[in-house]
FIDRENKOL-892904 format. One record per residue: x negated, y negated, z of N, C-alpha, C, O in turn; residue in one letter. Coordinates in nm, 3 decimals. Layout:
<tormars>
X|Y|Z|X|Y|Z|X|Y|Z|X|Y|Z|A
...
</tormars>
This chain:
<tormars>
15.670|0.496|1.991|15.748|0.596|1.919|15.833|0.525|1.815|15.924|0.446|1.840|X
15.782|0.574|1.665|15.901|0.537|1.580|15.996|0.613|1.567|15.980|0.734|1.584|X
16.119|0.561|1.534|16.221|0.700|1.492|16.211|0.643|1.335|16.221|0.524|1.302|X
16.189|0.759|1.246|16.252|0.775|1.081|16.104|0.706|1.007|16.025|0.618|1.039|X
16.114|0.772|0.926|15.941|0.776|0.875|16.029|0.742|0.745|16.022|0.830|0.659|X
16.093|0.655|0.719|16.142|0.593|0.601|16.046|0.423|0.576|15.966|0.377|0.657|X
16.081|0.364|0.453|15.996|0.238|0.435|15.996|0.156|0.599|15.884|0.122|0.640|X
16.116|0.126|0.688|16.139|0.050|0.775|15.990|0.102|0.888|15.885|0.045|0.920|X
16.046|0.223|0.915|15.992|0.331|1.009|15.820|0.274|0.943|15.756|0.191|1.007|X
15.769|0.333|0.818|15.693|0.309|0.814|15.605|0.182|0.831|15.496|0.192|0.888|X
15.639|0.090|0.793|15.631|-0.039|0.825|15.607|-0.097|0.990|15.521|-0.182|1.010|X
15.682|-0.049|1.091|15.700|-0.040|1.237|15.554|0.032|1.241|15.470|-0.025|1.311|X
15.522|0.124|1.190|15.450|0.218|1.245|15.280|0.147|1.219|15.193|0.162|1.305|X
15.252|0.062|1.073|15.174|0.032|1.026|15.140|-0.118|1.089|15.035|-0.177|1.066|X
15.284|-0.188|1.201|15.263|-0.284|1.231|15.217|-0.289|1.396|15.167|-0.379|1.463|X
15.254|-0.165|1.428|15.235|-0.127|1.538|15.069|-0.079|1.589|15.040|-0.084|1.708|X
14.981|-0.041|1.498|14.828|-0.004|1.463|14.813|-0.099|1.447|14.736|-0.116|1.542|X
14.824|-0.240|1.381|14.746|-0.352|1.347|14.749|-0.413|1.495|14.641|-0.460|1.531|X
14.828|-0.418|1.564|14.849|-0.496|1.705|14.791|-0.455|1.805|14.778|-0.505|1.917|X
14.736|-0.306|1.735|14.647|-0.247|1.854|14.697|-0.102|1.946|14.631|-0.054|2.038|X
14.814|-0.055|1.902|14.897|0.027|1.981|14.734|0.153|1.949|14.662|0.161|1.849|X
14.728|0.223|2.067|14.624|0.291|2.093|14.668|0.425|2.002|14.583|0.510|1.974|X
14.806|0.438|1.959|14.852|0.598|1.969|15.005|0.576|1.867|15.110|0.535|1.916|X
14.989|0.606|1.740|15.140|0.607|1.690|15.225|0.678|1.647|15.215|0.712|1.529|X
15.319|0.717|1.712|15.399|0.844|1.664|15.561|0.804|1.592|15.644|0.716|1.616|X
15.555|0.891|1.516|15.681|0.889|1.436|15.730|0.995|1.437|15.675|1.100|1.470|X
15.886|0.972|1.383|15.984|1.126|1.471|16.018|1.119|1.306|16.018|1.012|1.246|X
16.051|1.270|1.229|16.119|1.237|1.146|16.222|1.391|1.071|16.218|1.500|1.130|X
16.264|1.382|1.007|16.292|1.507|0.968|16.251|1.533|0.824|16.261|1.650|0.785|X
16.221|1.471|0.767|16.161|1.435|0.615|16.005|1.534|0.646|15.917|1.509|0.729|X
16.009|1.626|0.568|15.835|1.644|0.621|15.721|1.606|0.490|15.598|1.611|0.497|X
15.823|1.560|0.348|15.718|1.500|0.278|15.676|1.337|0.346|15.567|1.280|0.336|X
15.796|1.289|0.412|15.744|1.137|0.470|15.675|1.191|0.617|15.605|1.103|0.667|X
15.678|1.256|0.656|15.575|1.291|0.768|15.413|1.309|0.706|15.306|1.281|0.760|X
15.429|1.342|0.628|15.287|1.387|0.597|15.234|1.245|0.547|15.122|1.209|0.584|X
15.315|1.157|0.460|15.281|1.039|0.421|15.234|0.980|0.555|15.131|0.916|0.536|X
15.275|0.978|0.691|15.239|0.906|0.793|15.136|0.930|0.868|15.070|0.846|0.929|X
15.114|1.097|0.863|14.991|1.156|0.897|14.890|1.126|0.813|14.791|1.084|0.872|X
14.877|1.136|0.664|14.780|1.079|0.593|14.718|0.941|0.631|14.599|0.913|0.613|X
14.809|0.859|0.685|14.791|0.664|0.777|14.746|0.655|0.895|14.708|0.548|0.944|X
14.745|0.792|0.967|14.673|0.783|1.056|14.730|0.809|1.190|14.672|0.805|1.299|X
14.860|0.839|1.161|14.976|0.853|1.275|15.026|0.980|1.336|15.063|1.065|1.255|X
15.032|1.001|1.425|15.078|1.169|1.500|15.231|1.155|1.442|15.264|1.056|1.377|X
15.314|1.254|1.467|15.429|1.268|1.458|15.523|1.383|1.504|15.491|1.502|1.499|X
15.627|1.344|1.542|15.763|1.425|1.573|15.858|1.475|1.489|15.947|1.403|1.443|X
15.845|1.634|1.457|15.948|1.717|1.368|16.075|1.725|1.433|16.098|1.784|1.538|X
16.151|1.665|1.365|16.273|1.657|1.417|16.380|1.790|1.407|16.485|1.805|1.470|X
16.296|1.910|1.277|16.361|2.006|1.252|16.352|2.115|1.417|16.448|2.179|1.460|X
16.195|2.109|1.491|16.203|2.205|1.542|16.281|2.169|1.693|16.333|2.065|1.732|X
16.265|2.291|1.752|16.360|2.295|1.869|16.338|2.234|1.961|16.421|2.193|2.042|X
16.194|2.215|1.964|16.113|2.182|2.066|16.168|1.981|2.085|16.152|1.895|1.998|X
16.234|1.959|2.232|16.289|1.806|2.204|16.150|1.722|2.144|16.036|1.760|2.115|X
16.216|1.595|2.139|16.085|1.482|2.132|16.008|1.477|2.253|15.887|1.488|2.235|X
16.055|1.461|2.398|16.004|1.432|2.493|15.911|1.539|2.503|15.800|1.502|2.540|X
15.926|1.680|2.476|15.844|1.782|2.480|15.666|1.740|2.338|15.543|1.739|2.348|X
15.777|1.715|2.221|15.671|1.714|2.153|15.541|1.620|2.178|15.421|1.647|2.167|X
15.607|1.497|2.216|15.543|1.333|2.284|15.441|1.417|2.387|15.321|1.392|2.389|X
15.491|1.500|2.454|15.386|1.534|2.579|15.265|1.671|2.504|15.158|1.707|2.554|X
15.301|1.700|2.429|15.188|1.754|2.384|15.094|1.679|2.244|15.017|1.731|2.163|X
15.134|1.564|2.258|15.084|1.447|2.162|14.965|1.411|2.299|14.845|1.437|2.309|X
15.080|1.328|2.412|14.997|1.224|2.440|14.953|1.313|2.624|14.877|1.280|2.716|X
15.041|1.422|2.604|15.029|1.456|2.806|15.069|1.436|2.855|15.080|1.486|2.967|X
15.144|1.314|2.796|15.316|1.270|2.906|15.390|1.291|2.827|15.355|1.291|2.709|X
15.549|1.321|2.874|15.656|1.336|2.754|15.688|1.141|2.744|15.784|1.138|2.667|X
15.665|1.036|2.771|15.681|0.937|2.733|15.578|0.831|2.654|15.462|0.860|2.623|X
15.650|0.691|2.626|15.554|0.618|2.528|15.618|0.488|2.627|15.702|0.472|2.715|X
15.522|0.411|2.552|15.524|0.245|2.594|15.642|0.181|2.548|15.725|0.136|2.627|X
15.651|0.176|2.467|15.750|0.140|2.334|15.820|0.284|2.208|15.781|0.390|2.157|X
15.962|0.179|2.210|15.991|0.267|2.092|16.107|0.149|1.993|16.182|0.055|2.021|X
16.072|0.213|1.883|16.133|0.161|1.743|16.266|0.242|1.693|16.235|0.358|1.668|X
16.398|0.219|1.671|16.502|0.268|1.578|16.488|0.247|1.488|16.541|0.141|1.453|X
16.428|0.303|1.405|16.428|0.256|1.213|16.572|0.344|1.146|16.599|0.360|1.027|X
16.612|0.369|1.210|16.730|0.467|1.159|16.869|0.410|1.137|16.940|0.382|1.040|X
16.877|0.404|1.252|17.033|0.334|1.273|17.162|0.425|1.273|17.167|0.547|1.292|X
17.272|0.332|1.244|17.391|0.460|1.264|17.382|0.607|1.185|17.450|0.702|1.223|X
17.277|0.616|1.052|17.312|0.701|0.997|17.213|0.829|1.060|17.192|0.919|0.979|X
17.165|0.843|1.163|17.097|0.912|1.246|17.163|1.035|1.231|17.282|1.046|1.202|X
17.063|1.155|1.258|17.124|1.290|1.285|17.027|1.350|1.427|16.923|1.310|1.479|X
17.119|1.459|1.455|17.045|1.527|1.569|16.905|1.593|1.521|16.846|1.578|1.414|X
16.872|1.671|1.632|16.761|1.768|1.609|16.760|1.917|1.647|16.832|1.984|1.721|X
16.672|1.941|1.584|16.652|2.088|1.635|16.728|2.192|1.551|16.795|2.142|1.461|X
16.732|2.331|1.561|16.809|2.412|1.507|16.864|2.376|1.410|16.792|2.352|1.314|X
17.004|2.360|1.397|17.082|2.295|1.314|17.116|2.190|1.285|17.141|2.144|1.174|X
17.121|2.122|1.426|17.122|1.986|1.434|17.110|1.859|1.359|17.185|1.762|1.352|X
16.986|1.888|1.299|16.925|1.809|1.194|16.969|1.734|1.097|16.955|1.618|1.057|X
17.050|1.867|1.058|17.152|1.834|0.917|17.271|1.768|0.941|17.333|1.715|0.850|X
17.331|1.765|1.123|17.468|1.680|1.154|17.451|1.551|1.143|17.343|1.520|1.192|X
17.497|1.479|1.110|17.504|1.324|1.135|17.550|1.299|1.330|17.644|1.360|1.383|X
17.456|1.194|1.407|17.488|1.186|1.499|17.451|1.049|1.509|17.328|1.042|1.509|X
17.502|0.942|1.518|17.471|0.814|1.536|17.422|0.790|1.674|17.331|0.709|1.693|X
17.479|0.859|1.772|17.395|0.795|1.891|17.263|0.880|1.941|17.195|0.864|2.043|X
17.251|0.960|1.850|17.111|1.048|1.828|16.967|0.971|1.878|16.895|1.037|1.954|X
16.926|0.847|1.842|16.760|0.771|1.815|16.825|0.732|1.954|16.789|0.795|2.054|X
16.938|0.611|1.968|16.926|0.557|2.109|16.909|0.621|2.231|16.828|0.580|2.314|X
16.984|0.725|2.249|16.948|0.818|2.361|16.850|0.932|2.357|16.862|1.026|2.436|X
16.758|0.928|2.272|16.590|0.978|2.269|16.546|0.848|2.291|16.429|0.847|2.331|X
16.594|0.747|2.280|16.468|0.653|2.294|16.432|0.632|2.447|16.327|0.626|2.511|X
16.612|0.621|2.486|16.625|0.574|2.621|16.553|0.726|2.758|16.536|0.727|2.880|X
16.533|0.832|2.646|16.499|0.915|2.738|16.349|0.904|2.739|16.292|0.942|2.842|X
16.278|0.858|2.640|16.118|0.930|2.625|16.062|0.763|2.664|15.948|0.760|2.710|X
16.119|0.651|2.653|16.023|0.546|2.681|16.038|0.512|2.860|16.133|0.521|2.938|X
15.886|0.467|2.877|15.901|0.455|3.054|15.955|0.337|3.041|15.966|0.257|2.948|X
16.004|0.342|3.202|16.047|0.241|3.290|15.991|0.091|3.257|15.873|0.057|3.269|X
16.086|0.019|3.220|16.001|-0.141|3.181|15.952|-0.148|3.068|15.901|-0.254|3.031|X
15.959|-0.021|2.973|15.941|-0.027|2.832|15.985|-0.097|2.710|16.099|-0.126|2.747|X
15.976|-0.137|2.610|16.079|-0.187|2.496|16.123|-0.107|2.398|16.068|-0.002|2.362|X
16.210|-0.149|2.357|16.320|-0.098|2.270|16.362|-0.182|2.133|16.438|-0.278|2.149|X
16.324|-0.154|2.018|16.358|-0.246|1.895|16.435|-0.202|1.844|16.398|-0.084|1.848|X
16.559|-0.202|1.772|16.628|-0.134|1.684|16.647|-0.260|1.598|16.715|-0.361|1.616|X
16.540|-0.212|1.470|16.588|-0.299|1.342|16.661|-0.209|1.257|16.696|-0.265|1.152|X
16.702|-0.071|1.267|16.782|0.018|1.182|16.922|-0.035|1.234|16.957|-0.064|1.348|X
16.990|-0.038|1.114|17.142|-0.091|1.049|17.210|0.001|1.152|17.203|0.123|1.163|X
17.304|-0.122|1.255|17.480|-0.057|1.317|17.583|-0.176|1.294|17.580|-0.293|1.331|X
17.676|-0.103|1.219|17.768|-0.166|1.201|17.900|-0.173|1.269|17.921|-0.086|1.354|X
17.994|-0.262|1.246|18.106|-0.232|1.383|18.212|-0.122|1.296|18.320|-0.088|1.343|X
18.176|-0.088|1.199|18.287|-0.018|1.066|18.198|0.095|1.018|18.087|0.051|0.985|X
18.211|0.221|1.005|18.196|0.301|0.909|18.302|0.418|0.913|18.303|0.524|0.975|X
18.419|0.343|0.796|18.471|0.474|0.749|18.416|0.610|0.763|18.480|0.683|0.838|X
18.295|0.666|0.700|18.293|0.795|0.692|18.210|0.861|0.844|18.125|0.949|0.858|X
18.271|0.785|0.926|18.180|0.848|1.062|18.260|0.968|1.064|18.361|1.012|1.011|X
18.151|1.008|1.168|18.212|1.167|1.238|18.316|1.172|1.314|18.367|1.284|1.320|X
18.366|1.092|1.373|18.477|1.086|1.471|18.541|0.924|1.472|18.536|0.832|1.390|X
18.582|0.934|1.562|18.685|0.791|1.548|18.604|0.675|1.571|18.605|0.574|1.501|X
18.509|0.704|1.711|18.423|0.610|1.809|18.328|0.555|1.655|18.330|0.444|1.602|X
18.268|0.654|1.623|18.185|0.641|1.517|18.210|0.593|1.409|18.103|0.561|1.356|X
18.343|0.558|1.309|18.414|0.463|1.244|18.437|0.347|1.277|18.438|0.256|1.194|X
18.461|0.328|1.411|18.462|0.197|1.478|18.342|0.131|1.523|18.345|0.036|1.601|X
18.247|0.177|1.479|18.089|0.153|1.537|18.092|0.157|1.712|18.068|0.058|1.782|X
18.115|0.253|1.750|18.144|0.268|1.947|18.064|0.437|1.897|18.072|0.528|1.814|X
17.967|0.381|2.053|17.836|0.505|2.069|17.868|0.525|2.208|17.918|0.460|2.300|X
17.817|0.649|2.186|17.749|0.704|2.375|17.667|0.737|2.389|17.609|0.843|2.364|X
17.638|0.619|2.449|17.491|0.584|2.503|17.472|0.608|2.659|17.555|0.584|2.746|X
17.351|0.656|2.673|17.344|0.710|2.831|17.270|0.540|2.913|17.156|0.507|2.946|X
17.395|0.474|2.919|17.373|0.326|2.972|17.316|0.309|3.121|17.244|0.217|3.162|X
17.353|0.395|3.178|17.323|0.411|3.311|17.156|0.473|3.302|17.100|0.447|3.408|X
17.087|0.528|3.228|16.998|0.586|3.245|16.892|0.447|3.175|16.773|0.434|3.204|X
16.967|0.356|3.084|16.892|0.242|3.025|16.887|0.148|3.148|16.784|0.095|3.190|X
17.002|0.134|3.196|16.959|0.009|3.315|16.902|0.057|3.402|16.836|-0.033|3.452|X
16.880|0.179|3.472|16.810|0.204|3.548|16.660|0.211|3.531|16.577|0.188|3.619|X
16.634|0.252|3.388|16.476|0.178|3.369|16.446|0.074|3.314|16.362|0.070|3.224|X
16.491|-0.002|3.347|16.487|-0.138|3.331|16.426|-0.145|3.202|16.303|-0.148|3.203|X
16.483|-0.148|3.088|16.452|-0.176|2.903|16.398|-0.260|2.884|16.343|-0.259|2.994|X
16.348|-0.364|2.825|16.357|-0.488|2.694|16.399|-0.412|2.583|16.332|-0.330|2.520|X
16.562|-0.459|2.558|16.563|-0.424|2.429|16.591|-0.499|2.340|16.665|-0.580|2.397|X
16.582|-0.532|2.227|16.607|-0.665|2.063|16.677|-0.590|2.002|16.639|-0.475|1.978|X
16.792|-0.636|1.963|16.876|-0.570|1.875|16.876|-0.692|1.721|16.843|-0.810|1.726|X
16.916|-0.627|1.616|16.894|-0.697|1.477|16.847|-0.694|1.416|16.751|-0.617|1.427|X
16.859|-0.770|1.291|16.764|-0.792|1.159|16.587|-0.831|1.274|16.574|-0.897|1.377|X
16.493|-0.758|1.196|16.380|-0.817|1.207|16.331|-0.986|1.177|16.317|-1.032|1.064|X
16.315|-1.045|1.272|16.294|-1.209|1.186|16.189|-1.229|1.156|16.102|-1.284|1.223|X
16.178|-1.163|0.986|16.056|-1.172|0.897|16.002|-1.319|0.875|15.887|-1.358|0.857|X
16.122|-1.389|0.882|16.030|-1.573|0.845|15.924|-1.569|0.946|15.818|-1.595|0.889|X
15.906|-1.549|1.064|15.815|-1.532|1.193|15.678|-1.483|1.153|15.567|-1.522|1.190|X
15.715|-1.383|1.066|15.610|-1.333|1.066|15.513|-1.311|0.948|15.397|-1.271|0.957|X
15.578|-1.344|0.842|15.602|-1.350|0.705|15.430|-1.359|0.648|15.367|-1.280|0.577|X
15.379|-1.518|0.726|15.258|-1.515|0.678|15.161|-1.434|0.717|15.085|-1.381|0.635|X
15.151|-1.415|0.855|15.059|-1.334|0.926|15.026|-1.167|0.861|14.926|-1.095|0.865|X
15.130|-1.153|0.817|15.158|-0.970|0.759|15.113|-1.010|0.587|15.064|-0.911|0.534|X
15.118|-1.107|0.512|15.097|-1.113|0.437|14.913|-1.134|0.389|14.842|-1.107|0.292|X
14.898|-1.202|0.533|14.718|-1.228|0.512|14.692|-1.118|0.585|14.596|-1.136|0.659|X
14.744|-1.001|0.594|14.697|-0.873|0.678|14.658|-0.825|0.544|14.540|-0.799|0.522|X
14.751|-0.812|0.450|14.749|-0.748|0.311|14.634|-0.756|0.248|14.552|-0.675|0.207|X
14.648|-0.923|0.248|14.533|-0.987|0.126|14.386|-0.922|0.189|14.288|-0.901|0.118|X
14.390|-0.895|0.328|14.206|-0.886|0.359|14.200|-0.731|0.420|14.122|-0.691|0.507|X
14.296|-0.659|0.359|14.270|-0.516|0.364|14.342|-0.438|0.491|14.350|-0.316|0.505|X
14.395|-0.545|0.584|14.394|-0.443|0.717|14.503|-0.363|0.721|14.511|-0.286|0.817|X
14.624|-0.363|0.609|14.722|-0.343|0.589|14.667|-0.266|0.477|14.593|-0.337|0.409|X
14.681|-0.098|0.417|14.692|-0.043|0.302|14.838|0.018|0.249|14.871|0.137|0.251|X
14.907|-0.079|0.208|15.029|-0.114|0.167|15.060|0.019|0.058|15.166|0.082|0.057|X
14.956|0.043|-0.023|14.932|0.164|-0.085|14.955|0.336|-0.036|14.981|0.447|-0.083|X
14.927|0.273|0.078|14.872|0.383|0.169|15.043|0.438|0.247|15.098|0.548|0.257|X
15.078|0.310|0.286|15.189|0.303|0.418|15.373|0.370|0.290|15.472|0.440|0.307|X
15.315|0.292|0.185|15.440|0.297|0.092|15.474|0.371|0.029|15.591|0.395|-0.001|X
15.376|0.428|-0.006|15.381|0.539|-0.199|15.449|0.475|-0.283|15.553|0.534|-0.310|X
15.432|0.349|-0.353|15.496|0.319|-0.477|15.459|0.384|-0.571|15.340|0.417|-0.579|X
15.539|0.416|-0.655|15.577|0.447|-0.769|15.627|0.353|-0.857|15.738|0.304|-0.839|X
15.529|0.312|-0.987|15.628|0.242|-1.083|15.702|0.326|-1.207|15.649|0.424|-1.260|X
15.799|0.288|-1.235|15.901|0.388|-1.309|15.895|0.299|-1.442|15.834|0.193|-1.451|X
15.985|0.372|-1.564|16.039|0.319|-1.676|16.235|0.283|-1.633|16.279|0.340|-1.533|X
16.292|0.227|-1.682|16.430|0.193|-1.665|16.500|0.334|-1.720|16.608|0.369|-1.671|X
16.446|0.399|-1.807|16.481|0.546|-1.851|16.502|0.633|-1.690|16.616|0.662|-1.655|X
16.395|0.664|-1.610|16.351|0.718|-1.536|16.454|0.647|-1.402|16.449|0.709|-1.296|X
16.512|0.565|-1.406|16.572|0.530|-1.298|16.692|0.583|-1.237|16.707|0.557|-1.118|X
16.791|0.662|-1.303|16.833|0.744|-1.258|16.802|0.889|-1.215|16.888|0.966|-1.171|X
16.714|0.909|-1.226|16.662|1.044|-1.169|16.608|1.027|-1.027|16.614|1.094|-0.924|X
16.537|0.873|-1.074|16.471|0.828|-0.932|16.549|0.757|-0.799|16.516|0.706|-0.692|X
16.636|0.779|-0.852|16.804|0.723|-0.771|16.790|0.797|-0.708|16.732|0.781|-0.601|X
16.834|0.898|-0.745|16.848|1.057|-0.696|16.783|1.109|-0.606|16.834|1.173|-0.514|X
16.632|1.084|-0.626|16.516|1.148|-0.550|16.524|1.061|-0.469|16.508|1.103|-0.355|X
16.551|0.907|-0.478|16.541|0.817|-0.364|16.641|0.831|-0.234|16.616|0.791|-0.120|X
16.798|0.919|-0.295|16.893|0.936|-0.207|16.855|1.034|-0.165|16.902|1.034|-0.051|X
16.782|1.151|-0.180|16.751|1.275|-0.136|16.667|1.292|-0.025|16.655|1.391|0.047|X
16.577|1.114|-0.015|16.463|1.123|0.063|16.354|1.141|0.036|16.272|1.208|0.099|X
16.338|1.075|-0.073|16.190|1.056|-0.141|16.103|0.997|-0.061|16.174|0.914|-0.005|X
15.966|0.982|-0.006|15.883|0.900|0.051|15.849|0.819|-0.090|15.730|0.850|-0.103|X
15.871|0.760|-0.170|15.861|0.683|-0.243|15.893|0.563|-0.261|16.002|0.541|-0.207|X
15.848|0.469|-0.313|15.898|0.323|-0.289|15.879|0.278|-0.457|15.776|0.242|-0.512|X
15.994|0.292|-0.506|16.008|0.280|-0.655|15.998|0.154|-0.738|16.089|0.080|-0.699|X
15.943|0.107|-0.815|15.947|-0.002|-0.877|15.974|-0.017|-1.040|15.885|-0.015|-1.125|X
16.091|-0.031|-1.059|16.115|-0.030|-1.220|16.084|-0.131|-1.297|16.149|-0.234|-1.284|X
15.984|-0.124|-1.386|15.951|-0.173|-1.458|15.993|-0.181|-1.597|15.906|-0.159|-1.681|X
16.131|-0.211|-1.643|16.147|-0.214|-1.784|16.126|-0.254|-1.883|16.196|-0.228|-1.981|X
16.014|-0.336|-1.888|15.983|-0.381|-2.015|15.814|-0.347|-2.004|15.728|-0.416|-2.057|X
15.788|-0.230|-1.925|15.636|-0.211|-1.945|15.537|-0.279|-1.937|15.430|-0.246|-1.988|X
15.556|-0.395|-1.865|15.465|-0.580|-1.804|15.397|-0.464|-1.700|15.295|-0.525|-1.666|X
15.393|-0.349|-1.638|15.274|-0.352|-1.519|15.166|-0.275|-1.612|15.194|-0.209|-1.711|X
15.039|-0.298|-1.560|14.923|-0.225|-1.654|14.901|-0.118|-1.549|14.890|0.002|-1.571|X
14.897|-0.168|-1.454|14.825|-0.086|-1.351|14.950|-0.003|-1.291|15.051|-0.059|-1.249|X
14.933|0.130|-1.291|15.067|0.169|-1.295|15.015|0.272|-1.149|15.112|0.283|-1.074|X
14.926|0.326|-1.110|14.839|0.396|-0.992|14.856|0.319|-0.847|14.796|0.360|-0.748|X
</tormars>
């Protein structure tokens, strides 16, 4: 299970199929980046409808759980369902994760928590302090990695994935190359939640612009 069908999310999701994961699902609320993930080959979780993840997961896979799950989100997470969606809830991805992955499962969170964000929702949440259902994590015994991803590790291996096709980078990303004119608009669309992965080109050096 990924959470957030953003570049990170996607990336998790595209690295997660190369390794062999039988089954890949992504949770998201974006439904133009959902569809980008379904086009790659991936099931996925609407985060708008009511129906929880654990519900949706079980009419994915027949169980409401997964092997593994990914945070691509991080503090800036929101709830689900109904209204939900639209709240900001930072401890939102960790406690879906900790609910839908089995016992002895792993847990990655390469999505950004910081010990500071001014504009949280509450105090805990300015101070980077979550509630997390901890008791329900140690009791199924986790692996979890917290941090930056350590890309030097892996750097070459993902890169000769590229070069010999097994990776469609095209596919996983949606770049877009822009003019430097065009870059503020594409700001915009990028803060809004574009599935796009923008590349400005200002002096018109790319030919291949598709």
């Amino acid at each position: 299970m990924i959470a957030g069908a953003g570049p990170v999310g996607r990336c998790a999701a595209e690295s997660a199929k190369l390794l062999g994961a039988s089954c890949v699902i992504v949770g998201d609320m974006n439904k133009e980046r959902l569809e980008l993930v379904k086009q790659a080959g991936m099931e996925t979780v609407d985060l708008t409808l009511d129906a929880s993840v654990a519900e949706q997961i079980e009419q994915i896979l027949g169980v409401p759980e997964v092997d593994a799950g990914v945070d691509a989100v991080g503090y800036e997470a929101h709830g689900h369902g109904d209204e939900d969606y639209k709240i900001e809830n930072p401890n939102a991805v960790i406690n879906d994760l900790f609910d839908v992955v089995r016992v002895s499962g792993g847990i990655g969170t390469p999505g950004i928590y910081t010990p500071s964000d001014p504009g949280g929702r509450d105090e805990n949440a300015k101070h980077g302090k979550l509630t997390v259902d901890w008791g329900k994590g140690w009791l199924k015994s986790f692996h979890i990695q917290t941090g930056m991803a350590p890309i030097g590790r892996y750097n070459y291996q993902i890169m000769q994935a590229i070069l010999r096709g097994r990776i469609s980078m095209k596919t996983i990303m949606n770049p877009q190359v822009i003019s430097l004119d065009e870059a503020p608009q594409a700001y915009k669309d990028f803060s809004d939640g574009s599935s796009k992965k923008l590349i400005i080109d200002p002096h018109g050096m790319i030919k291949n612009r598709s």
